[in-house]
C-alpha positions in Angstrom: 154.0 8.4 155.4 155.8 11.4 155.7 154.1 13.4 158.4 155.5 17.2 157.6 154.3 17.4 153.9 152.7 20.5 153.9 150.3 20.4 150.5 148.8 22.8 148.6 146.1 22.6 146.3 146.0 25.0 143.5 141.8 24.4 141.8 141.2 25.6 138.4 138.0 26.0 136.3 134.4 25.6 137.1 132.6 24.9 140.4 133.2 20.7 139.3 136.8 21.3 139.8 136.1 23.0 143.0 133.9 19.6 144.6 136.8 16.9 143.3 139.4 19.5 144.9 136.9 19.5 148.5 137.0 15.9 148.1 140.4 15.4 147.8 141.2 18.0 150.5 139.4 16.1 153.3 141.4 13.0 152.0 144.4 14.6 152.2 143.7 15.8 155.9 142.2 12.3 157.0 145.7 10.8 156.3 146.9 13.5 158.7 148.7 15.8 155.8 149.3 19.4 156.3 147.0 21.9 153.8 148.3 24.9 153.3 147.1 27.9 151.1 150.2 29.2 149.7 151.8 27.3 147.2 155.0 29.0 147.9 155.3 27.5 151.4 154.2 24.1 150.3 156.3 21.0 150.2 154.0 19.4 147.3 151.8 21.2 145.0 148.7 19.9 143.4 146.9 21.6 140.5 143.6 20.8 139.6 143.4 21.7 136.2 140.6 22.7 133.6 140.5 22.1 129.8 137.3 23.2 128.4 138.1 26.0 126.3 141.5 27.9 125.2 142.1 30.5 128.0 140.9 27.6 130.0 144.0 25.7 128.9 146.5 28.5 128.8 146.0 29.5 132.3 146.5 25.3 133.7 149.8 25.4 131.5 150.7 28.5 133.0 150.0 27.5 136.1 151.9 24.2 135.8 155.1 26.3 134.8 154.8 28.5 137.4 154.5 25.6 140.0 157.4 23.6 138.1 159.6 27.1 138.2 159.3 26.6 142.0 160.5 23.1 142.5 163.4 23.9 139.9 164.5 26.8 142.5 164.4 24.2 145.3 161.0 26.2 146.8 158.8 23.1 146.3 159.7 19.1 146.3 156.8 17.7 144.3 154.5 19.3 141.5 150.9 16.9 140.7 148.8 17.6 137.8 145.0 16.5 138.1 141.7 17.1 136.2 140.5 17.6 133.0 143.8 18.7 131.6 145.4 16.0 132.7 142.9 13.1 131.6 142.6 15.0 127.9 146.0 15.6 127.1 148.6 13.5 129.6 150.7 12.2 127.0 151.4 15.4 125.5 152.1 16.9 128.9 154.7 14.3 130.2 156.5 15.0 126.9 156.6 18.6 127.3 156.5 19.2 130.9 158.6 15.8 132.3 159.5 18.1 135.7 156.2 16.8 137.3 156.2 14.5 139.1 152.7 13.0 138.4 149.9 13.6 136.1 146.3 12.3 137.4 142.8 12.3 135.1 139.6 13.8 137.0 138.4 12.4 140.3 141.0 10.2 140.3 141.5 10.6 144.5 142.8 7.5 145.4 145.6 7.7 142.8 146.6 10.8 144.6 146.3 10.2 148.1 148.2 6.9 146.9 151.3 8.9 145.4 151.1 11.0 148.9 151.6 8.1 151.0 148.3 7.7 152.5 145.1 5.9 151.8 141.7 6.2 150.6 138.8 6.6 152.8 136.4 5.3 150.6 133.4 5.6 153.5 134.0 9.1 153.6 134.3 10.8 149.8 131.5 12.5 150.6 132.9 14.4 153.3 134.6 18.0 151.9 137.0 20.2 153.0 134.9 23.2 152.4 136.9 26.3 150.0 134.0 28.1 149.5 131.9 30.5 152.8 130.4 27.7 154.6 126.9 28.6 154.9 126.7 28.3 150.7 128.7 24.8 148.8 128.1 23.2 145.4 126.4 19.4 145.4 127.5 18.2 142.0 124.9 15.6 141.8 126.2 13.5 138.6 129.5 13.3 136.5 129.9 13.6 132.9 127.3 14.5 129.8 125.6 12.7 127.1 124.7 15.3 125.1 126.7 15.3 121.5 127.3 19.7 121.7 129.8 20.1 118.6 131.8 23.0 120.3 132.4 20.7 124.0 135.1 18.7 125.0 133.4 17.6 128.6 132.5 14.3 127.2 135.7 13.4 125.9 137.3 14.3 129.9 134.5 13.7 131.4 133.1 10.5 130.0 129.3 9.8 129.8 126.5 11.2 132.3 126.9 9.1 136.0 123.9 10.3 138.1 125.3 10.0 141.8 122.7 8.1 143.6 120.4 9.9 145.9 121.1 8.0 149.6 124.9 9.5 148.5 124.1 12.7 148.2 121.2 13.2 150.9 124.0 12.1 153.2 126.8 14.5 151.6 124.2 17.2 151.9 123.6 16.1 155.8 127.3 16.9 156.0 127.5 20.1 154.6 124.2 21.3 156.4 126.2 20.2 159.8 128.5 22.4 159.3 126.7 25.4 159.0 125.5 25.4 154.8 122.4 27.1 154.3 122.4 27.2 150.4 123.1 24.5 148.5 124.0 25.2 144.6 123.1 22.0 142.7 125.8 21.6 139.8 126.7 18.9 136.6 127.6 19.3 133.5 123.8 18.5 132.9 121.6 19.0 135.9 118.3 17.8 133.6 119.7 14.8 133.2 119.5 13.2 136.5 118.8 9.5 137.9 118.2 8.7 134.0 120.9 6.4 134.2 119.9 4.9 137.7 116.5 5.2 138.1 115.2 4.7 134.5 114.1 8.2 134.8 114.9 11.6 135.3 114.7 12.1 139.1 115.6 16.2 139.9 112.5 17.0 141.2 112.5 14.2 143.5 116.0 14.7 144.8 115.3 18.4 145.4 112.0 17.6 147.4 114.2 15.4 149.7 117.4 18.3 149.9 115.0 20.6 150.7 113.9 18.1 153.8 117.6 18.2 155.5 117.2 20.7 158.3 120.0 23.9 158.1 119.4 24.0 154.5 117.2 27.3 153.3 118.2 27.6 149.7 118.5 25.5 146.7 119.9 26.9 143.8 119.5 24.9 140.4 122.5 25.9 137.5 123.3 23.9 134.4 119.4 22.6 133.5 119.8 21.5 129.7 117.3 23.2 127.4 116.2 20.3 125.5 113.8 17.8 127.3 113.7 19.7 130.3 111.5 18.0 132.9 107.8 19.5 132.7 107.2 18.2 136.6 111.0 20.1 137.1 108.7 23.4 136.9 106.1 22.6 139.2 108.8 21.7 141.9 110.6 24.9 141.5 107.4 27.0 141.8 105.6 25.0 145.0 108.5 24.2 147.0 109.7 27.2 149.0 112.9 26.3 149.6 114.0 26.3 146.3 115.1 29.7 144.2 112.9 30.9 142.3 116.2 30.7 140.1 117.2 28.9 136.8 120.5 28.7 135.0 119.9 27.2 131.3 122.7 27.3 129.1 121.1 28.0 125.4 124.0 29.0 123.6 122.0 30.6 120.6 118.6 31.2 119.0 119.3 30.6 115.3 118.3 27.3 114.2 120.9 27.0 111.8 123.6 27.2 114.6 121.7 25.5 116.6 121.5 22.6 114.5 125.1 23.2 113.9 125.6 22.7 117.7 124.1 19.7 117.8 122.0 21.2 120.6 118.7 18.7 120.7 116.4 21.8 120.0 115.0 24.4 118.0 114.3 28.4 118.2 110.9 27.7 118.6 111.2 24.9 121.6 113.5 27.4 123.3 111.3 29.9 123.4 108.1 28.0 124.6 110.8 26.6 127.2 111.0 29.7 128.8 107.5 31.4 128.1 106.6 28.4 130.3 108.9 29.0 133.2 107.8 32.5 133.0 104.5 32.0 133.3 104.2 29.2 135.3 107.4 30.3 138.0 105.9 33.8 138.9 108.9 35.9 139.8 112.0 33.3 138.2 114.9 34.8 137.4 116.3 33.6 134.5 120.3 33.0 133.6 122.0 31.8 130.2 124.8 31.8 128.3 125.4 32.4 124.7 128.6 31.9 122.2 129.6 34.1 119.7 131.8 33.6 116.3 130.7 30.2 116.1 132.0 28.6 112.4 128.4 29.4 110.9 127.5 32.3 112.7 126.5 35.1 110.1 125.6 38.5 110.5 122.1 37.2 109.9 122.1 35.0 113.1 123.9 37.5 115.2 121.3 39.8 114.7 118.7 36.9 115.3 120.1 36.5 118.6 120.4 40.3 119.0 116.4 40.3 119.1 115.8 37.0 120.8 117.6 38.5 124.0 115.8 42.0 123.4 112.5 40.1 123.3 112.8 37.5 126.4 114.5 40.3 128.9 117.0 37.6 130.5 117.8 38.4 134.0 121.3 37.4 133.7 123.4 36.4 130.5 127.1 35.2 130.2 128.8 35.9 126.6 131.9 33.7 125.6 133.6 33.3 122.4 133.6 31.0 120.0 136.9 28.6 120.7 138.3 25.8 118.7 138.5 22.5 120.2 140.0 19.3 118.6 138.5 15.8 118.8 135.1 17.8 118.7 132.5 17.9 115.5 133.0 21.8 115.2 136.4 21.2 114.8 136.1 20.2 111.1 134.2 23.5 110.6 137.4 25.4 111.4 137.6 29.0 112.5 136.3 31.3 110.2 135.2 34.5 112.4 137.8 36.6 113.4 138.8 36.8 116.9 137.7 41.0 116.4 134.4 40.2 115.2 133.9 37.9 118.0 135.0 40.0 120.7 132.8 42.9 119.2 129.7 40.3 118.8 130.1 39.8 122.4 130.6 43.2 123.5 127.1 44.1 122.1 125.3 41.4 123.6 126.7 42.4 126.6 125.4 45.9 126.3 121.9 45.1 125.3 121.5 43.5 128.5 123.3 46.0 130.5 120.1 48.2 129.2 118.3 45.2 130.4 119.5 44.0 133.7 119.3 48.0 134.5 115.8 48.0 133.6 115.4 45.3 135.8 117.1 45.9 138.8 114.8 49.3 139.0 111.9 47.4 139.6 112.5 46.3 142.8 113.3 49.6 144.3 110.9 49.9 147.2 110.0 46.0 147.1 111.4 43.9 150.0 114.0 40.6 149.5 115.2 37.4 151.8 119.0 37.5 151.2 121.8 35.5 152.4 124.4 38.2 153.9 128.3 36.9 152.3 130.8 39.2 154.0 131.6 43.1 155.0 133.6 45.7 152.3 134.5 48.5 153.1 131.4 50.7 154.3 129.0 48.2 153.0 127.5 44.5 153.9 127.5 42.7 150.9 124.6 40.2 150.2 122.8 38.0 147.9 118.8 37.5 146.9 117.5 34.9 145.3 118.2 36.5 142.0 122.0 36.1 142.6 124.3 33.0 142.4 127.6 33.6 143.7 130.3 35.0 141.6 128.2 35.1 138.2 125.4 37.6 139.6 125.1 40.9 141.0 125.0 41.6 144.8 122.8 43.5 147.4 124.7 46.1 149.3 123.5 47.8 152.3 125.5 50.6 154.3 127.0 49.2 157.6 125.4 51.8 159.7 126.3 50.1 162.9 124.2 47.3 162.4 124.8 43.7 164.8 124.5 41.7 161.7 126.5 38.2 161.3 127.9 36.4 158.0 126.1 33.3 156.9 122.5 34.9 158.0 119.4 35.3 156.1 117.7 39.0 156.1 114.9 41.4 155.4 115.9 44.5 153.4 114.3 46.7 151.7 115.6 48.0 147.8 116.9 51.6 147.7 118.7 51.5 144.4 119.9 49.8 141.5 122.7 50.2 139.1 123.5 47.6 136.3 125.2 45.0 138.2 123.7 45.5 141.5 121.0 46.3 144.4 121.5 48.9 147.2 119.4 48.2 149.8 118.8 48.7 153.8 118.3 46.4 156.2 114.3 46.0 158.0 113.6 44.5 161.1 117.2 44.2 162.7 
């Protein structure tokens, strides 16, 4: 092994990518390799790349270049390639880009750690190097997707749904609460889904209950719950158990059945709404995130404005608006491209300002109300701070003025709401 490889891990793409690149981190550091954060410093450079929709793509290639650019000028010895890039298109790449050295699928650690020199320690994949603040990390709690979504390409990189079994991740979330994680965010590419595979049964509530047993750990945070056959006792869990956000991210995509069906999403206009009447009325207080797509193949002017009213009527608390992108080898491929890239874009941009009228609206009501949240770090004359309401990097923020409070990072407070804007709550802080 050579001892003074100083690596550098360059992680792409969604929250996934950033557990397989934790994972790999610790490896790399059990076998007594030097991480390093700049890539310009490094001695080997891996990139842990993402594939799921064009930008997606463009910014691994570029990214690849970049690091390939590097080694050509002598900076760098040794460019890897890993993820979902890599395991959808690693023929294509070693023709066009034969300056790396290696090209590795997704979670494909010992093959790494291998080319590296070292050895897997298969006892502790569990263990992370953590990337993100430590008192909040992801727990991806199952691999891979099932569902047949015309416009995704997980399956085909991912491969079919792999629950994690529970006794795993009870233990992984043991780790992360030792060192210092208060907030757990549970992530897959279909959180609904479960123990189906393991248990003969869909097990979320059940594995919460027990996460939400592991001493350190305050706040769970559920993202990526599938719309269609979403778990009735899922509900009761997320209402009773204090420890869990009053907090759901559910991906619907759109409201027009048509598209819907189109989709291939397992569900209706109707289902969808009766879906989240429920949580609403049976979750007093949830916040509620999606996301939608634009421009996609049979997307009218009819459906738009469908949508248009569907997010007027339900008041999401959070939305995320992408566009419409072509992806071979999936069903929507055949349908082609047929709305402009300009009608998409402005399709977006409205959706986005309804709910900036929205989430405004919102955010008002809690001026004067009081809120738990999790304070993240200090900028400029401000602490800056999450609620419940708020997952990292997707949500607004609570900021309260410094005022010479002795506050510390990675604590839970009382504050109390002064303003709101759009994107955010202004608050100050009680009881401190």
């Amino acid at each position: 092994m050579v001892n003074n490889n100083k690596i550098s891990v360059i992680t792409l793409g969604c929250s996934k990518n950033t557990v397989d690149s934790e994972r790999l981190m610790n490896q790399i550091k059990l076998n007594n390799l030097e991480l390093i954060d700049d890539p310009n410093m490094a001695d080997t450079v891996i990139i842990n790349t993402c594939g799921f929709i064009e930008a997606a793509k463009e910014e691994s290639v570029n990214t690849i270049l970049n690091a390939v650019a590097l080694k050509q000028k002598g900076k760098i010895k040794k460019v890897i390639v890993a993820g979902c890039l890599s395991e959808r298109y690693k023929s294509d790449l070693e023709k066009e880009i034969p300056e790396v050295d290696a090209f590795f699928g997704t979670e494909n650690y010992e093959g790494i750690i291998n080319n590296l020199g070292g050895e897997l320690k298969y006892e502790l994949l569990g263990e992370r190097f953590i990337t993100t603040p430590s008192h909040t990390a992801y727990l991806k709690i199952s691999e891979g997707c099932d569902h047949p979504c015309s416009f995704c390409a997980i399956p085909i990189m991912r491969g079919k749904h792999k629950s994690i079994p529970m006794e795993n991740l009870i233990k992984e979330a043991e780790f992360l609460a030792g060192n210092n994680t208060k907030e757990l965010i549970i992530i897959a590419q279909d959180t609904t889904d479960y123990g189906k595979d393991i248990y003969g049964q869909k097990s979320l509530s059940n594995l919460l209950n027990k996460l939400s047993e592991i001493k350190g750990i305050e706040w769970i945070r559920l993202m990526y719950a599938y719309p269609s056959q979403f778990p009735d006792d899922l509900i009761d869990t997320i209402a009773q158990n204090p420890k869990i956000c009053k907090y759901v991210d559910i991906p619907l995509q759109h409201i027009s059945d048509n598209v819907l069906k189109s989709m291939r999403r397992g569900v209706t206009g109707e289902r969808t709404r009766e879906l989240l009447y429920k949580l609403r009325s049976r979750i007093p207080g949830v916040t509620i995130r999606t996301t939608f797509i634009t421009g996609y193949p049979n997307e009218t002017e009819k459906e738009f404005e469908e949508l248009c009213e569907f997010v007027k009527e339900i008041k999401f608390d959070r939305i995320g608006v992408f566009t419409f992108s072509v992806e071979e080898n999936t069903s929507s491929y055949l349908l082609g491209d047929p709305v402009p890239d300009k009608i998409k874009e402005s399709r977006k941009d409205i959706l986005m300002e309804i709910q900036r009228e929205i989430s405004t609206e919102k955010n008002k009501e809690f001026i004067g109300k009081k809120l738990k949240v999790l304070l993240e770090r200090t900028e400029g004359e401000y602490f800056v701070a999450r609620s419940y309401r708020d997952a990292p990097e997707v949500d607004g923020e609570v900021l309260i003025p410094v005022n010479g409070y002795n506050v510390k990072e990675g604590n839970f407070y009382d504050v109390e709401i002064t303003e709101a804007n759009e994107y955010d709550l202004f608050a100050k802080l009680i009881n401190t």
